[in-house]
Structures are given as structure tokens and as C-alpha cells.
C-alpha positions as CSV (number, residue, x, y, z in Angstrom):
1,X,137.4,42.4,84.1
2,X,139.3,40.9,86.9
3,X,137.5,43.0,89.3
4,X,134.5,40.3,88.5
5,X,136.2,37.5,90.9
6,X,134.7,40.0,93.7
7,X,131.7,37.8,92.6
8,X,133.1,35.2,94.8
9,X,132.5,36.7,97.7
10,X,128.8,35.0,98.0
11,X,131.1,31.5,98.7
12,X,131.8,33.6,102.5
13,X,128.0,32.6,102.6
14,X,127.9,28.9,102.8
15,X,128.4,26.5,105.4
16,X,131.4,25.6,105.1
17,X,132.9,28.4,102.8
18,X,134.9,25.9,101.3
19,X,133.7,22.6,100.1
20,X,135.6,20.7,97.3
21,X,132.5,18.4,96.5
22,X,130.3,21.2,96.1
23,X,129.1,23.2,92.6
24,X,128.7,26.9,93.0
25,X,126.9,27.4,90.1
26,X,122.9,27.4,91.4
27,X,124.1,27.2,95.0
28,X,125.8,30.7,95.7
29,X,123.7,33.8,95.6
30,X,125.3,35.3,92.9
31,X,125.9,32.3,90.9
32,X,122.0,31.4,90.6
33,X,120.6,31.4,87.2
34,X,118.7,34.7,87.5
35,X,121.9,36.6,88.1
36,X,123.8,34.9,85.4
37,X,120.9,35.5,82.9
38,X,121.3,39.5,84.0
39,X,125.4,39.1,83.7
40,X,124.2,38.1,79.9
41,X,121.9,41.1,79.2
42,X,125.1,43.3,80.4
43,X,127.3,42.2,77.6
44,X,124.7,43.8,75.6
45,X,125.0,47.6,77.1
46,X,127.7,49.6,75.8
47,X,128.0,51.2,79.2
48,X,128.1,47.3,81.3
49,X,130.1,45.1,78.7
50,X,133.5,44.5,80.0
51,X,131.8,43.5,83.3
52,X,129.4,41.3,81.8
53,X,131.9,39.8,79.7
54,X,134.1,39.1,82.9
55,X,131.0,37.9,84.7
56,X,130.0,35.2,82.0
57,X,133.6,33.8,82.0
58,X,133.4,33.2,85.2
59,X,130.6,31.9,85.4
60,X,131.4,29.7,82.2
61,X,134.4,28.4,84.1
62,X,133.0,27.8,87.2
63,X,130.5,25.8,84.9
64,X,133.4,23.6,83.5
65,X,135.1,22.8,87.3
66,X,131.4,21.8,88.3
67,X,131.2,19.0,85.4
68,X,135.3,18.2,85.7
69,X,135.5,17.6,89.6
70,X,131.8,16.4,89.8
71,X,130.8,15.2,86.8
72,X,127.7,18.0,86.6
73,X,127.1,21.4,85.1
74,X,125.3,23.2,87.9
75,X,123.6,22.1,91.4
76,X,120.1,22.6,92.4
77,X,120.2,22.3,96.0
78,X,120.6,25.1,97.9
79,X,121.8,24.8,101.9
80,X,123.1,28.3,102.6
């Protein structure tokens, strides 16, 4: 499950990789809602449930740092 923070690595994507104002979740590639809806459908295969477990909590608290440092749950712009 730890092995899921590789998810991160879309962030190298975005111009600049690091900004503190900005929501990852629907910005990054692999935090977009279509990816997270197939990171749910994991935790339902035997085979893919650890993974999508780990994926969800991430996503989940990347979610919850969103609404705490910005006062939103997800962004729907999308620069990179």
C-alpha cells in the first residue's frame, strides 16, 4: 500500500511541480475523477484490493488537504 504514493508522480507534470495554493485532486493526471472512480472498482477485485485501498486513501486525503488549505474538495481547472 505504500507503494500507492508513486501516484504522485503526475505532480512532476505541472507547471510549477509545486504549488501550495493548488488542489491536486481534478488537476493531476492521475488524480482526475475517472482514475479515482477505477481506483474504486479495484477495491472490489480480490487480485487489485490492497492497491485500491491504498489508492482511495490517498486520494481521500489529498481530498481533505484540498478543503483544509483551500477551503475546496477538488479543482476543476486544469493548466498542465
Amino acid at each position: 500500500m505504500m507503494l500507492t504514493m508513486l501516484v504522485d508522480l503526475d505532480h512532476l507534470l505541472a507547471i510549477p511541480v509545486y504549488d501550495a495554493s493548488r488542489c491536486s485532486i481534478g488537476f493531476h493526471p492521475l488524480h482526475q475523477f475517472v482514475p479515482i472512480g477505477l481506483y474504486l472498482l479495484a477495491c472490489f477485485h480480490r487480485k487489485t484490493r490492497y492497491i485500491g485501498i491504498g489508492l482511495v486513501i490517498h486520494m481521500v486525503l489529498d481530498s481533505i488537504d484540498c478543503q483544509i488549505t483551500n477551503g475546496i474538495w477538488f479543482t476543476l481547472e486544469v493548466y498542465a
